[in-house]
C-alpha positions in Angstrom: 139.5 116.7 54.4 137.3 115.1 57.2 135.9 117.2 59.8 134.6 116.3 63.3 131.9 117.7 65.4 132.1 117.9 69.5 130.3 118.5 72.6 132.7 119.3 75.5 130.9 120.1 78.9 132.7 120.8 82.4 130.1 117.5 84.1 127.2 115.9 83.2 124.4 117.7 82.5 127.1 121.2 82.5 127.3 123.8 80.3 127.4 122.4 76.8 129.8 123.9 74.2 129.8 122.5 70.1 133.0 122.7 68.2 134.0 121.9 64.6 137.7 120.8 63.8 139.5 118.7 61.4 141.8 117.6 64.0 139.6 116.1 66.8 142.5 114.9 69.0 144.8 118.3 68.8 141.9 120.2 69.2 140.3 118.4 72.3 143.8 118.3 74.0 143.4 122.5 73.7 140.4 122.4 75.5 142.1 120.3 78.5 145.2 122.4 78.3 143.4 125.5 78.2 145.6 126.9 75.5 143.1 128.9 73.9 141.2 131.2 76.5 137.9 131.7 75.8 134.3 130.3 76.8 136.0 126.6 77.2 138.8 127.8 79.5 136.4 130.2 81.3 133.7 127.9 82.4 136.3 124.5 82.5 135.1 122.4 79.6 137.2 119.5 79.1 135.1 116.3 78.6 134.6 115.2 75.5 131.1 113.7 75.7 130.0 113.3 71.8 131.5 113.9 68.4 130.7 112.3 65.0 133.2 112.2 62.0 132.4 113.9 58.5 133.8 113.4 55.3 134.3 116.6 54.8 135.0 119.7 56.7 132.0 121.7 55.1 129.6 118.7 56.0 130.8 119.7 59.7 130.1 123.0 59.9 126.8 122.5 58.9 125.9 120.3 61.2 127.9 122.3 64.6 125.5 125.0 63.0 122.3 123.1 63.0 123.3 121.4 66.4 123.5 124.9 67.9 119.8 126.0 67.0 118.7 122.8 68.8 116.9 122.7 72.5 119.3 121.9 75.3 117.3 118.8 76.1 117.7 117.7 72.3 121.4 117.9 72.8 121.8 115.8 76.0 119.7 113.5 74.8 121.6 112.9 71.4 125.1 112.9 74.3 122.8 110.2 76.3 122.4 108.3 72.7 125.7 106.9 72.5 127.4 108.1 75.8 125.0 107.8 78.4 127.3 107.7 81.2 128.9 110.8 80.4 132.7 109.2 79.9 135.5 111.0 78.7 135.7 110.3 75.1 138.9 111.4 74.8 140.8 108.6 76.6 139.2 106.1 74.6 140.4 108.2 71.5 143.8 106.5 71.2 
């Protein structure tokens, strides 16, 4: 099963939260619905500004878990990589 990565933030340069799911879609629509309260839903984080496909869900995890040790600036910077106007990946998902 293939597992997917995330970085959802409120705007640019927000509060930065890394998820893991295997169902990117389903699980960033949660995040703009605010169907699961919790830190997303409390501080409004509903842009999807970076994710990254694995081939397996286990690949995933290890990576959100590295990801999370990392420097704030390291993680904007890899956002800025590929998305450095801050878009909303989501809409560009279908």
């Amino acid at each position: 099963m293939a597992g997917f990565v995330y970085i959802v933030t409120n705007h640019k340069y927000g509060t930065l939260y890394i998820g893991v799911t295997s169902d990117l879609e389903r699980r960033i629509y949660e995040h703009r619905e605010e169907l699961v309260k919790g830190f997303t839903s409390t501080y409004g984080l509903k842009r999807l500004v970076w994710y990254e496909e694995h081939q397996s869900i286990g690949t995933a995890i290890q990576r959100e878990k590295s990801l999370k040790r990392w420097y704030r600036r390291w993680k904007i910077e890899l956002i800025e990589s590929l998305n450095p106007d801050w878009r909303d990946l989501y809409l560009e998902l279908w």
